[in-house]
Every structure is written in structure tokens, then in C-alpha cells.
N, CA, C and O atoms as a CHARMM CRD file, in Angstrom:
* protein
*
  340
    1    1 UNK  N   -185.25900 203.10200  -2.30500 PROA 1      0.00000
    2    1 UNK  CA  -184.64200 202.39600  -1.20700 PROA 1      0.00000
    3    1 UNK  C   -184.63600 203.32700   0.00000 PROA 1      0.00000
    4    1 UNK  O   -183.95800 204.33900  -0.17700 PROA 1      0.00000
    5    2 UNK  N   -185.28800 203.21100   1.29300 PROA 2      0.00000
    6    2 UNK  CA  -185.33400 203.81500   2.69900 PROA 2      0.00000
    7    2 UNK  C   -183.60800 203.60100   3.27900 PROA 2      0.00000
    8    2 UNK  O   -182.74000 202.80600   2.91700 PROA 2      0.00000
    9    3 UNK  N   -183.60300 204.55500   4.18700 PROA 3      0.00000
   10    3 UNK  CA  -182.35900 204.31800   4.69400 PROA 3      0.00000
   11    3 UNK  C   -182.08400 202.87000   5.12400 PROA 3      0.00000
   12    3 UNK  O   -181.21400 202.33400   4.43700 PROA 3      0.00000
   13    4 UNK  N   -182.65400 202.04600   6.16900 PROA 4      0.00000
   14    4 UNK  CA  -182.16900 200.69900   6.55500 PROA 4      0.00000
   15    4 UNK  C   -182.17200 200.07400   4.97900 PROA 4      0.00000
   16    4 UNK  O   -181.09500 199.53900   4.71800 PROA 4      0.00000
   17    5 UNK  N   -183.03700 200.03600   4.01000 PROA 5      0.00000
   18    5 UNK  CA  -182.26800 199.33500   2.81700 PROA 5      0.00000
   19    5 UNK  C   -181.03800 199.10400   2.55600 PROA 5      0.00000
   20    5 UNK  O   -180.34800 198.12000   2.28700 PROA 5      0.00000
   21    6 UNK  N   -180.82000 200.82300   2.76200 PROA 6      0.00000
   22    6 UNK  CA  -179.51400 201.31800   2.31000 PROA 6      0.00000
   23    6 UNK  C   -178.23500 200.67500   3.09900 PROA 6      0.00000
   24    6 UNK  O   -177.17000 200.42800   2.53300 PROA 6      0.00000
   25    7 UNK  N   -178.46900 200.45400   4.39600 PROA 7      0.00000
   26    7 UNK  CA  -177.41600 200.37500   5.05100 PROA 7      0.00000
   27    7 UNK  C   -177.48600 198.88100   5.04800 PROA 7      0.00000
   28    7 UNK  O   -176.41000 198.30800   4.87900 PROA 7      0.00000
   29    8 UNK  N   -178.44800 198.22200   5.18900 PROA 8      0.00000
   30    8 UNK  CA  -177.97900 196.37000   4.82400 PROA 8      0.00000
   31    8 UNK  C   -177.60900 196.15400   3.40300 PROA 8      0.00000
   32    8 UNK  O   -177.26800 195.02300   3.05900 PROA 8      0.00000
   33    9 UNK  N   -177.64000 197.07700   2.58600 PROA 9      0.00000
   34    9 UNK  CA  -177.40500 196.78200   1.15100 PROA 9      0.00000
   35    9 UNK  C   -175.53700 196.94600   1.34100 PROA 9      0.00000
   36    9 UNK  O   -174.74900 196.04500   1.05000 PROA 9      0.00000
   37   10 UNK  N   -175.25900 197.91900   1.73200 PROA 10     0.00000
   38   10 UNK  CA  -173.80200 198.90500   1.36500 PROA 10     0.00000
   39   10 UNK  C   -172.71500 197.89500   2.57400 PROA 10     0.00000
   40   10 UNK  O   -171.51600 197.76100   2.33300 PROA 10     0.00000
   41   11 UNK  N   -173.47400 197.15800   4.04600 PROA 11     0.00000
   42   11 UNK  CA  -172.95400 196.48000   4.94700 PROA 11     0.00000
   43   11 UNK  C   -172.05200 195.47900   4.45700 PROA 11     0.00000
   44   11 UNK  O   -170.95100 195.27500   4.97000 PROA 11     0.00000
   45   12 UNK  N   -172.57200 194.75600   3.32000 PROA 12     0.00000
   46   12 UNK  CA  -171.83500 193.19400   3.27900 PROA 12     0.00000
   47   12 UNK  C   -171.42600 193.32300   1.15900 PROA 12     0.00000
   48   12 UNK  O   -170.66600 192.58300   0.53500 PROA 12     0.00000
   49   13 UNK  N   -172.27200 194.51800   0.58900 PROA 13     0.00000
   50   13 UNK  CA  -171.95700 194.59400  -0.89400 PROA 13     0.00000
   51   13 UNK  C   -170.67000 194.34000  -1.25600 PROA 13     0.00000
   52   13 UNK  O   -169.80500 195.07200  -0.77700 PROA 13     0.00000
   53   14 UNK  N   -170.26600 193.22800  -2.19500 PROA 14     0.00000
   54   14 UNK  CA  -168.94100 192.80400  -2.65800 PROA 14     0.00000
   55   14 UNK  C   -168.31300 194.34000  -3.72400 PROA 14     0.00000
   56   14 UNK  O   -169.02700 195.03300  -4.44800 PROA 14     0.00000
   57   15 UNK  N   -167.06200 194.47600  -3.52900 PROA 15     0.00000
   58   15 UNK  CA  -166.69500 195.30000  -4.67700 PROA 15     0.00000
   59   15 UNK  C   -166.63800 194.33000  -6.12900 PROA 15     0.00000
   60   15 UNK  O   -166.12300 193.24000  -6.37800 PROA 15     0.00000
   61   16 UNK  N   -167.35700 195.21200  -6.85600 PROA 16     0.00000
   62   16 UNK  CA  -167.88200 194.83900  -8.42400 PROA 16     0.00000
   63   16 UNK  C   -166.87700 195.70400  -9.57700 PROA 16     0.00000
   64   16 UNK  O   -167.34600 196.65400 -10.20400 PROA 16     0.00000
   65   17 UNK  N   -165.86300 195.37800  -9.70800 PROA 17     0.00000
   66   17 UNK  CA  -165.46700 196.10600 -10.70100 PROA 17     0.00000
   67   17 UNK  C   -166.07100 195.66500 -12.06400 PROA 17     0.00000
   68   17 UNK  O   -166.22100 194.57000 -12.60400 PROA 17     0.00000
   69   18 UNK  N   -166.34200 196.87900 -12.38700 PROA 18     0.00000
   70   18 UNK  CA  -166.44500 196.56500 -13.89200 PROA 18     0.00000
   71   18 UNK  C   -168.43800 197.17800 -13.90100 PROA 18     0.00000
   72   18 UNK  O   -169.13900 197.64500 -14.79900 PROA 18     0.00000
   73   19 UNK  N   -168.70100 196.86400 -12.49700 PROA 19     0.00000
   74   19 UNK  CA  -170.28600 197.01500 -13.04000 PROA 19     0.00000
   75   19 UNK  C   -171.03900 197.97500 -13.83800 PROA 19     0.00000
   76   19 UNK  O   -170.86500 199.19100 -13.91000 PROA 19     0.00000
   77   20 UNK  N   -172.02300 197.14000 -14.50900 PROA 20     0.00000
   78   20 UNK  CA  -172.80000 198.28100 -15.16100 PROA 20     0.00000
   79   20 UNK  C   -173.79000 199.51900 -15.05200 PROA 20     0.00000
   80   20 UNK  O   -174.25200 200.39700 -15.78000 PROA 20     0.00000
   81   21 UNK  N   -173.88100 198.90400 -13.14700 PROA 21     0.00000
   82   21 UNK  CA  -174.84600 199.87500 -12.65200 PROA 21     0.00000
   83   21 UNK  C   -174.20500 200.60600 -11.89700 PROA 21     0.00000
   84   21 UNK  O   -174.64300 201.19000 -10.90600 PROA 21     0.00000
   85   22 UNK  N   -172.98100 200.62400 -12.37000 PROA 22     0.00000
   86   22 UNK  CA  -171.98400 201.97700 -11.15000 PROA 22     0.00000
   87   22 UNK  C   -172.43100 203.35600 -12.36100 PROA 22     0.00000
   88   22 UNK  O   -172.25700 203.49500 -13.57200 PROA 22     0.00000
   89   23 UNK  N   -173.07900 204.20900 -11.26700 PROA 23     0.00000
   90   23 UNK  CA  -173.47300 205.61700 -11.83700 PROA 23     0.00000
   91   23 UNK  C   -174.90700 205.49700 -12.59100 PROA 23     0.00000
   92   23 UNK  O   -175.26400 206.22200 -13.51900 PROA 23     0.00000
   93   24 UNK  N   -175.47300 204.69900 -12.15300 PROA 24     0.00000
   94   24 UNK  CA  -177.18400 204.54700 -13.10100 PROA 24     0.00000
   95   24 UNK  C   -178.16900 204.11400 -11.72200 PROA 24     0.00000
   96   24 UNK  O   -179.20200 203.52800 -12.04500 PROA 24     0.00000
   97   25 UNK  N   -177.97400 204.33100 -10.24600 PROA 25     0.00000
   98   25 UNK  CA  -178.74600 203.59100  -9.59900 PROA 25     0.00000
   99   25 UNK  C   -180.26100 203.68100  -9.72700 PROA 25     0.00000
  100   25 UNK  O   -181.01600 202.73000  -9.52400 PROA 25     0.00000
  101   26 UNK  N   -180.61600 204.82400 -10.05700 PROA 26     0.00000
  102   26 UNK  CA  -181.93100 205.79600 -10.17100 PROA 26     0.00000
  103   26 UNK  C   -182.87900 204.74000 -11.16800 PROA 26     0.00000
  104   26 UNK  O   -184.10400 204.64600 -11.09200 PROA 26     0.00000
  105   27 UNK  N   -181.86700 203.86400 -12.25500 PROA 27     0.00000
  106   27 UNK  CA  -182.90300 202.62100 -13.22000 PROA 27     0.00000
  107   27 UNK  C   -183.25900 201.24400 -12.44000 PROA 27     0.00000
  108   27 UNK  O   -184.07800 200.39700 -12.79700 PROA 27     0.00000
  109   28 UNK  N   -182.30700 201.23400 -11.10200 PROA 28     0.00000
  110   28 UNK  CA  -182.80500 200.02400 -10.29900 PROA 28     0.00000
  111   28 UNK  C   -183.10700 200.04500  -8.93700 PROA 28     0.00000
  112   28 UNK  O   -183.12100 199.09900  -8.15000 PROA 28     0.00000
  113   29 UNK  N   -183.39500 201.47300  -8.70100 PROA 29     0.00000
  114   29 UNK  CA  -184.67800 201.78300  -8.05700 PROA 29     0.00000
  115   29 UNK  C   -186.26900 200.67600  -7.64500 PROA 29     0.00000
  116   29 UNK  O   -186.95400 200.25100  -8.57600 PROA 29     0.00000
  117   30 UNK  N   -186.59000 200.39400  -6.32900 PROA 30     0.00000
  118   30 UNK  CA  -187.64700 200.60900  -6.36400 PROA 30     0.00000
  119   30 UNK  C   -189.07800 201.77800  -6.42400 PROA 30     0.00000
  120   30 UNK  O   -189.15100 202.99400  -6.24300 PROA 30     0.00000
  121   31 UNK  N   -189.76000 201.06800  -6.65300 PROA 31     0.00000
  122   31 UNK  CA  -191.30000 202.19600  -7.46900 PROA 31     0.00000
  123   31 UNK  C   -190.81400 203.49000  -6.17600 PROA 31     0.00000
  124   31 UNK  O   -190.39600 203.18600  -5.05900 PROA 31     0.00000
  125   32 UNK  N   -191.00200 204.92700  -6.67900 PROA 32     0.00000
  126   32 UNK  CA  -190.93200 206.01500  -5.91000 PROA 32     0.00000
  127   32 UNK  C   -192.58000 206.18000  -5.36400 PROA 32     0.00000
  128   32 UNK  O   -193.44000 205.47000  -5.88400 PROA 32     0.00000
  129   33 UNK  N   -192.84600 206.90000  -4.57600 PROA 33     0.00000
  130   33 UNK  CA  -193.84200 207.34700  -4.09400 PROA 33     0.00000
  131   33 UNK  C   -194.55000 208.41400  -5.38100 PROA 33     0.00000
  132   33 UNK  O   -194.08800 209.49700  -5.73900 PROA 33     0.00000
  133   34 UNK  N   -195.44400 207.91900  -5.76600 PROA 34     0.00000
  134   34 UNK  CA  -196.32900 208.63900  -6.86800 PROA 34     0.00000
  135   34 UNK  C   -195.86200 208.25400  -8.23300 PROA 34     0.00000
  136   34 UNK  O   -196.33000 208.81600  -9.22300 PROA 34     0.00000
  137   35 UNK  N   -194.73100 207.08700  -8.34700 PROA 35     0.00000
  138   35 UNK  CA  -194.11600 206.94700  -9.82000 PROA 35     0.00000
  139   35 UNK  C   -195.20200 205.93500 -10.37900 PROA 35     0.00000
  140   35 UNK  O   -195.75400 204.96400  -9.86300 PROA 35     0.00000
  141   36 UNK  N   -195.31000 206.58000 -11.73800 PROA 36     0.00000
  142   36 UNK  CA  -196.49800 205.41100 -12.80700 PROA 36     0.00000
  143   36 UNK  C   -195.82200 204.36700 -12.56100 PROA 36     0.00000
  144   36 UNK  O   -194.59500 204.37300 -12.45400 PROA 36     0.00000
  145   37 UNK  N   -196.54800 203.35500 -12.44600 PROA 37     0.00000
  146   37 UNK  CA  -196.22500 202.23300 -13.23600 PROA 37     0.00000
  147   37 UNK  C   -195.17600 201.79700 -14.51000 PROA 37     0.00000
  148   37 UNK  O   -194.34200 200.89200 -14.48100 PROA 37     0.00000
  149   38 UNK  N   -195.44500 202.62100 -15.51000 PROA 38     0.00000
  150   38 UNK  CA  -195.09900 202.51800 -16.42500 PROA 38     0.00000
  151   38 UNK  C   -193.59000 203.05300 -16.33100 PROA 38     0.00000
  152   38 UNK  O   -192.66300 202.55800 -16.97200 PROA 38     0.00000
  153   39 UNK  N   -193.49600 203.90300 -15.63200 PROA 39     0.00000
  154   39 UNK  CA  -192.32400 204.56500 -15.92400 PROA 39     0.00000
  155   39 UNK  C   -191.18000 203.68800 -14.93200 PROA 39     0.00000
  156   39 UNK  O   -189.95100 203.72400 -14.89200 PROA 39     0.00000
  157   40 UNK  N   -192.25600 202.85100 -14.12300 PROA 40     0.00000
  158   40 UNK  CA  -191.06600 201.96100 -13.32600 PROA 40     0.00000
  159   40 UNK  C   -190.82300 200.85900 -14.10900 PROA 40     0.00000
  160   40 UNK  O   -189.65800 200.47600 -14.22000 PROA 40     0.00000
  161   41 UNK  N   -191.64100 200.32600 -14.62700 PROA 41     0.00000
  162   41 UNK  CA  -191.38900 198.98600 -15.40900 PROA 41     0.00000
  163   41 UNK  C   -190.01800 199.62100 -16.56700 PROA 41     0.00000
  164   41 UNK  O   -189.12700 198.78900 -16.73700 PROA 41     0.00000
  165   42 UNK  N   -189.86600 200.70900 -17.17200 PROA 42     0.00000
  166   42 UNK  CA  -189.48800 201.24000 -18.37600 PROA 42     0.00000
  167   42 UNK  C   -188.00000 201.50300 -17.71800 PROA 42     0.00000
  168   42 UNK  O   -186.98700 201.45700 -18.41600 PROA 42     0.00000
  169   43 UNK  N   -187.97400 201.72700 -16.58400 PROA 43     0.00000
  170   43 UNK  CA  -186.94800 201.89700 -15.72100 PROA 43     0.00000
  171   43 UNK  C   -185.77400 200.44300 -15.40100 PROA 43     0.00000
  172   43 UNK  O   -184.58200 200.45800 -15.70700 PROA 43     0.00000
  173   44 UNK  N   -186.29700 199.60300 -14.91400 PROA 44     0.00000
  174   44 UNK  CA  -186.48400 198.53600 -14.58200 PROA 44     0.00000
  175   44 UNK  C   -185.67700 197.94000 -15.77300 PROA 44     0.00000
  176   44 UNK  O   -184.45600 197.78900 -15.74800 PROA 44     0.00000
  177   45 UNK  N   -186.46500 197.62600 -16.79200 PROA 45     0.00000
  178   45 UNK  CA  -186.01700 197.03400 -18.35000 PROA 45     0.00000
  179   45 UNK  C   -184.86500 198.00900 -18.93900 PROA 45     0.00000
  180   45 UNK  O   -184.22500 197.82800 -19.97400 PROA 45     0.00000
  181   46 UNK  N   -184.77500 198.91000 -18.17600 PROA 46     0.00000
  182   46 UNK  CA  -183.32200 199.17100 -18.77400 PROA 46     0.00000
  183   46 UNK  C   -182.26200 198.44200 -18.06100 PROA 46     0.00000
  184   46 UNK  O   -181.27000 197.86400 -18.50600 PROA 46     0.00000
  185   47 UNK  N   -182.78700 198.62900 -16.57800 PROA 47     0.00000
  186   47 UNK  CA  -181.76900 198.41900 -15.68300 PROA 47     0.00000
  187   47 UNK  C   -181.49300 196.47200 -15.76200 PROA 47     0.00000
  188   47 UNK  O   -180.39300 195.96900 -15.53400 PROA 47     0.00000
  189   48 UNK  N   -182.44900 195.85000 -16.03900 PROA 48     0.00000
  190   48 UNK  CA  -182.24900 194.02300 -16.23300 PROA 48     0.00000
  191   48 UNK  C   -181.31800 194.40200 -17.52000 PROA 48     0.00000
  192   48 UNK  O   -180.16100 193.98800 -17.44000 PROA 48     0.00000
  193   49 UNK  N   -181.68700 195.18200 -18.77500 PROA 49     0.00000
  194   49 UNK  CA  -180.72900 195.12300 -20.07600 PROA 49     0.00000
  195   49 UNK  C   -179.61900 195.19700 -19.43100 PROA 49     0.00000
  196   49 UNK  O   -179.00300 194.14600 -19.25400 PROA 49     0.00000
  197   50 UNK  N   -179.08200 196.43400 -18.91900 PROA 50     0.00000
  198   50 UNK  CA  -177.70200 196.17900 -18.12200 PROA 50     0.00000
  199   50 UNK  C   -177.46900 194.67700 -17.36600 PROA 50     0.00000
  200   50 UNK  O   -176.55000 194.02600 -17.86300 PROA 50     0.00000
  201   51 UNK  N   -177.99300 194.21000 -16.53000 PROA 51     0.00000
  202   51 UNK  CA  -177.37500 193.36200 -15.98200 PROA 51     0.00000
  203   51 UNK  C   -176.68800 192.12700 -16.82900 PROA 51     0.00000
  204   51 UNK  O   -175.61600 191.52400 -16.82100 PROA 51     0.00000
  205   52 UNK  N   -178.14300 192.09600 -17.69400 PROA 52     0.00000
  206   52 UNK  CA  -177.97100 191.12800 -18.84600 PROA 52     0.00000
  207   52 UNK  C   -176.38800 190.80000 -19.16500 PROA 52     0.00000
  208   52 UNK  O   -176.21600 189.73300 -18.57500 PROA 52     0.00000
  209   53 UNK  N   -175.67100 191.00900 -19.52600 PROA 53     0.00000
  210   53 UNK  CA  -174.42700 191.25100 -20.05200 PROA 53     0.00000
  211   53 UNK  C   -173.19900 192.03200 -19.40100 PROA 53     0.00000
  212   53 UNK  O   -172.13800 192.35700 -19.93200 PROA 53     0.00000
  213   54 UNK  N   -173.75900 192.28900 -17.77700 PROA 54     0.00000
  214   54 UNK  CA  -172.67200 192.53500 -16.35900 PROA 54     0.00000
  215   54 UNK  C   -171.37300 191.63900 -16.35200 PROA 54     0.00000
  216   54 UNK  O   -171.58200 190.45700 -16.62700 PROA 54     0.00000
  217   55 UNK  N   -170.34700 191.91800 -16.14100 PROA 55     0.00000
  218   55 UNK  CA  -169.13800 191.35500 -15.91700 PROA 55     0.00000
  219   55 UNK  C   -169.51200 190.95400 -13.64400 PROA 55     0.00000
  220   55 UNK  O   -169.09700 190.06900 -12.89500 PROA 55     0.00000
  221   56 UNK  N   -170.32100 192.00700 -13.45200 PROA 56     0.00000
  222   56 UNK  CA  -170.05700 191.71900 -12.07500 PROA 56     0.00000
  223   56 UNK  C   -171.10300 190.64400 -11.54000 PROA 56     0.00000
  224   56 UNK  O   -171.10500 190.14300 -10.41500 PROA 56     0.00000
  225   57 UNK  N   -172.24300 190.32600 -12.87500 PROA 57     0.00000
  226   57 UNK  CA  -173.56900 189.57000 -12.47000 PROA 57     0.00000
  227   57 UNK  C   -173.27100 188.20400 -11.28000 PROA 57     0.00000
  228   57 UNK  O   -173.84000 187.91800 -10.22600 PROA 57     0.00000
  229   58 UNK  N   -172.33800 187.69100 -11.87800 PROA 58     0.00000
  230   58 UNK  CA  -172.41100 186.40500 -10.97600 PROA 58     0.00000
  231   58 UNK  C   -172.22000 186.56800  -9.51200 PROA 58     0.00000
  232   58 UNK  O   -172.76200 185.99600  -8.56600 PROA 58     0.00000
  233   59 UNK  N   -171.27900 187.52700  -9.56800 PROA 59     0.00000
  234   59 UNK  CA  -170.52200 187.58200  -8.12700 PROA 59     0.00000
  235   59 UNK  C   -172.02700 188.34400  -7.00200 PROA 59     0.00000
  236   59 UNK  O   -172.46500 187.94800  -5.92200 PROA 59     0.00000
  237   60 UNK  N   -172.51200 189.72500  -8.02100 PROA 60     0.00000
  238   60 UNK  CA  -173.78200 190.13400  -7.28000 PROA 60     0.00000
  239   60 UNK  C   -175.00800 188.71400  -6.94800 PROA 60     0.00000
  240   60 UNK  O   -175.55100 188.60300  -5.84900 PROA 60     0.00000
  241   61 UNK  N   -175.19000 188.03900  -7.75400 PROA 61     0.00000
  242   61 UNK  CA  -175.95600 186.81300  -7.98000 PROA 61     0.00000
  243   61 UNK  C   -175.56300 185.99600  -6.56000 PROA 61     0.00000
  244   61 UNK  O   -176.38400 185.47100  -5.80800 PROA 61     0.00000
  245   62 UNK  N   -174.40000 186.01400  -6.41700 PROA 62     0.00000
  246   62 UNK  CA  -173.85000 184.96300  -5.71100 PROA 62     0.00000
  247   62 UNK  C   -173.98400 185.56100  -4.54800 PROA 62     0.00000
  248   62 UNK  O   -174.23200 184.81100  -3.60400 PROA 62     0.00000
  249   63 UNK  N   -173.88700 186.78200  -4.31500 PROA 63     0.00000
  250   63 UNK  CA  -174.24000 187.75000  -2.87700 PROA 63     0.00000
  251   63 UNK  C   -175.48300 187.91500  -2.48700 PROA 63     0.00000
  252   63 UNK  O   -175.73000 187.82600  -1.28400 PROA 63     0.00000
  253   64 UNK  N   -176.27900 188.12300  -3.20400 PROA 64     0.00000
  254   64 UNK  CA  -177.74800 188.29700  -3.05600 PROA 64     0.00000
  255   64 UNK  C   -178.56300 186.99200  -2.55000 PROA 64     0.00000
  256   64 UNK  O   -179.70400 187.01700  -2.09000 PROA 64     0.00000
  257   65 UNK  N   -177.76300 185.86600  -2.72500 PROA 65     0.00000
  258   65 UNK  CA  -177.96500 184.63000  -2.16900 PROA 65     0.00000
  259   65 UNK  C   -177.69800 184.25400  -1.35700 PROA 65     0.00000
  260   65 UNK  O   -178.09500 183.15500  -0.97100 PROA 65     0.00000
  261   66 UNK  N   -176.76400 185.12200  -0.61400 PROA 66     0.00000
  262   66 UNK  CA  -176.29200 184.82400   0.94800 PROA 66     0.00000
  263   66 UNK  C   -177.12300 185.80200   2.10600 PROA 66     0.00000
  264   66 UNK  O   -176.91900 185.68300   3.31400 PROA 66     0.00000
  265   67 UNK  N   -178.15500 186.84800   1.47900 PROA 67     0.00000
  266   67 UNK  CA  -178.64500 187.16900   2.34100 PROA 67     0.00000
  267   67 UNK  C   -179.78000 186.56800   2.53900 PROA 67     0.00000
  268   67 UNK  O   -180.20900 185.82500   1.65700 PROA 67     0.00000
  269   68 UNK  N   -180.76800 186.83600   4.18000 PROA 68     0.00000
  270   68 UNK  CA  -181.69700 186.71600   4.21300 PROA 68     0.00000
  271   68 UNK  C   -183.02100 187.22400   3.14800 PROA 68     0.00000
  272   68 UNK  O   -183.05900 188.41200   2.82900 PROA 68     0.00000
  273   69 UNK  N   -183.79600 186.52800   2.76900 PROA 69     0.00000
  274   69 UNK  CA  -184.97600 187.05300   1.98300 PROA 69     0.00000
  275   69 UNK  C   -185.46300 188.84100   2.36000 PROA 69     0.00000
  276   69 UNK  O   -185.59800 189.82500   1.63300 PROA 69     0.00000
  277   70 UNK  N   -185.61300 188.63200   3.76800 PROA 70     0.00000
  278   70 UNK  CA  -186.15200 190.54100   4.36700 PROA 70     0.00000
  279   70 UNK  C   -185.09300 191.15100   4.66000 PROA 70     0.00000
  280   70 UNK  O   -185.21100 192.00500   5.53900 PROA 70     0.00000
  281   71 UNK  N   -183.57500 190.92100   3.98700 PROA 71     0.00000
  282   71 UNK  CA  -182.80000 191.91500   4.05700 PROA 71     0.00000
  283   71 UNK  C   -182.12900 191.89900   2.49300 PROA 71     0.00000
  284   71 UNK  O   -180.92000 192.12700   2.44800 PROA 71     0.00000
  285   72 UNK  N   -182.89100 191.62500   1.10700 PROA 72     0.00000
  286   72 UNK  CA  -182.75600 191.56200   0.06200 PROA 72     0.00000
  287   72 UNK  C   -183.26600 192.63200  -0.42400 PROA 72     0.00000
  288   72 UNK  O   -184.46800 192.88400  -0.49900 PROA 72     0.00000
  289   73 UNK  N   -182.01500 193.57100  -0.91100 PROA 73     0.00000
  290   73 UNK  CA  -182.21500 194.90600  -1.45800 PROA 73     0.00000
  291   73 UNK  C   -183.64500 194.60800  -2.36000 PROA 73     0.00000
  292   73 UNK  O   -183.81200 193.49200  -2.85300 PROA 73     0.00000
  293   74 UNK  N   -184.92700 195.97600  -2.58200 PROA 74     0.00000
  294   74 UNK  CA  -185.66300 196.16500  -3.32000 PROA 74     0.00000
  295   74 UNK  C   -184.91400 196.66600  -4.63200 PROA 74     0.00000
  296   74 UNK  O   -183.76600 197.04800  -4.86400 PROA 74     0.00000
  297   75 UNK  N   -186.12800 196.48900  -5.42700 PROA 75     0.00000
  298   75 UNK  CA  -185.74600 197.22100  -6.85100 PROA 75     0.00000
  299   75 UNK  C   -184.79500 195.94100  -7.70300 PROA 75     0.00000
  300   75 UNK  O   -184.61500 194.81100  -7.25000 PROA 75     0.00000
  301   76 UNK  N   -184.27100 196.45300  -9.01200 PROA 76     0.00000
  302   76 UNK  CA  -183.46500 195.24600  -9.30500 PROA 76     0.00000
  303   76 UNK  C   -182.18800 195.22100  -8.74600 PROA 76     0.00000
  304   76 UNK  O   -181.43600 196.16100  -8.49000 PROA 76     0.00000
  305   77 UNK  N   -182.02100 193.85400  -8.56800 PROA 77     0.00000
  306   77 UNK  CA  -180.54200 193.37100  -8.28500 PROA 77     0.00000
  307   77 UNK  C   -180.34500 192.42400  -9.07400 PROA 77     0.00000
  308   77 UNK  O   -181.29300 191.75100  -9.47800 PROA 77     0.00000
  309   78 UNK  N   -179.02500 192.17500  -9.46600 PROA 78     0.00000
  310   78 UNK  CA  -178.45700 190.77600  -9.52500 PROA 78     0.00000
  311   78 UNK  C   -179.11500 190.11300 -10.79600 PROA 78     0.00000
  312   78 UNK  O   -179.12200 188.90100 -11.01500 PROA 78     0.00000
  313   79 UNK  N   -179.81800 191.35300 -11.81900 PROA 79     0.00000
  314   79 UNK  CA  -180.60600 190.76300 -12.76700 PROA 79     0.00000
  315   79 UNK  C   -182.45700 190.19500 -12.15200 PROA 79     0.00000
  316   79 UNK  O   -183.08100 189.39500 -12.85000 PROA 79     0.00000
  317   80 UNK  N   -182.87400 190.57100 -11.26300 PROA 80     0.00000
  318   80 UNK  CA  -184.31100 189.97900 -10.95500 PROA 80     0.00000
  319   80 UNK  C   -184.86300 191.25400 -10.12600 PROA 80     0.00000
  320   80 UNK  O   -184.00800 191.83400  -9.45700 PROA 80     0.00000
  321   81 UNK  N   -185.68000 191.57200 -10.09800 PROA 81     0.00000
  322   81 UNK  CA  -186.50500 192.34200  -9.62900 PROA 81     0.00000
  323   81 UNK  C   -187.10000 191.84400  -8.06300 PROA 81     0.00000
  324   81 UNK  O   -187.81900 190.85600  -7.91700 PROA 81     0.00000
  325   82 UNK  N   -186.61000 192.80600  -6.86200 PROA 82     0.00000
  326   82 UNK  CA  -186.43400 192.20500  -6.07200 PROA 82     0.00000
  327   82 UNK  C   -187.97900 193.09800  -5.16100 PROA 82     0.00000
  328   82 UNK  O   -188.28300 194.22900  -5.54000 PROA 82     0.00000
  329   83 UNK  N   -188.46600 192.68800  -4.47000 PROA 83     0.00000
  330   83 UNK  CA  -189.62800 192.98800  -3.43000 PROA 83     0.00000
  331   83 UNK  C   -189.97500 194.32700  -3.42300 PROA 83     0.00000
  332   83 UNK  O   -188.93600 194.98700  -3.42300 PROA 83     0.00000
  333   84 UNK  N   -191.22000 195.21900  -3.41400 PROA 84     0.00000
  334   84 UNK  CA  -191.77400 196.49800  -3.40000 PROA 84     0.00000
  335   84 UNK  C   -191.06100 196.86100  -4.67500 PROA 84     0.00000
  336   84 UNK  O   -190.52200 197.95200  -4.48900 PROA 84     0.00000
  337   85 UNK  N   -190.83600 196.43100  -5.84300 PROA 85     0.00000
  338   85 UNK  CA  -190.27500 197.13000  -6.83400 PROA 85     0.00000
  339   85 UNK  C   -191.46500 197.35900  -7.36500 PROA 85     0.00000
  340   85 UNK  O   -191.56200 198.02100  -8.39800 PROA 85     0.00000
């Protein structure tokens, strides 16, 4: 995630208690500069397993739907794998 990611992501983000990706952001990451493939997909499928079974899924779900499409965090969110991931 580039800085402007960062800052439309953190601008309007609901507080999530309970989430599963508090302290793991590095698995829902988009692809790094020089990262295999593989090691993003492997990344990735951990990070959807978490969401899978999130206490905070809906509410992120429900946020990620109020933004515009080109200001929709990369990498996974909300359970889906979101643009340049």
C-alpha cells in the first residue's frame, strides 16, 4: 500500500473491535515490488482464512462499499482481494 492508499484507507476506517487482522497487516498486503507470485497468493490465503470467520467482516464489508471503486484499499479487504493485489 503507497502512502495515498494509506491515508484514504485510515480517513473514513470504522473501529473493528475484535479484528483478525489487527497486528498481521503484512498477509493483506498488496504484491511488493519483486514479491513471487506465489508467495503473494500464499499470503493472501492466509489473510481471506482470517477474514473467513472475522467478528469485524460485515461492518468492514459494509465500509468498503461505501467507498468509491479508485479509492478501495488494494490487497485483501473485507474478505476479497482488492485491485494491484
Amino acid at each position: 500500500m503507497d502512502l495515498d492508499d494509506l491515508v484514504i484507507a485510515l480517513g473514513g476506517a470504522p473501529s473493528l473491535p475484535g479484528a483478525r487482522c489487527r497486528g498481521r497487516h503484512r498477509l493483506f498486503d498488496p504484491a511488493a515490488e519483486h514479491e513471487s507470485i506465489l508467495t503473494v497468493q500464499a499470503r493472501h490465503a492466509q489473510a481471506l482464512g482470517l477474514c473467513e470467520h472475522c467478528p469485524a467482516l460485515t461492518r468492514r464489508q459494509e465500509w468498503v462499499a461505501t467507498l468509491p471503486a479508485n479509492q478501495r484499499p488494494r490487497g485483501v479487504v473485507a474478505g476479497t482481494i482488492g485491485g494491484g493485489a
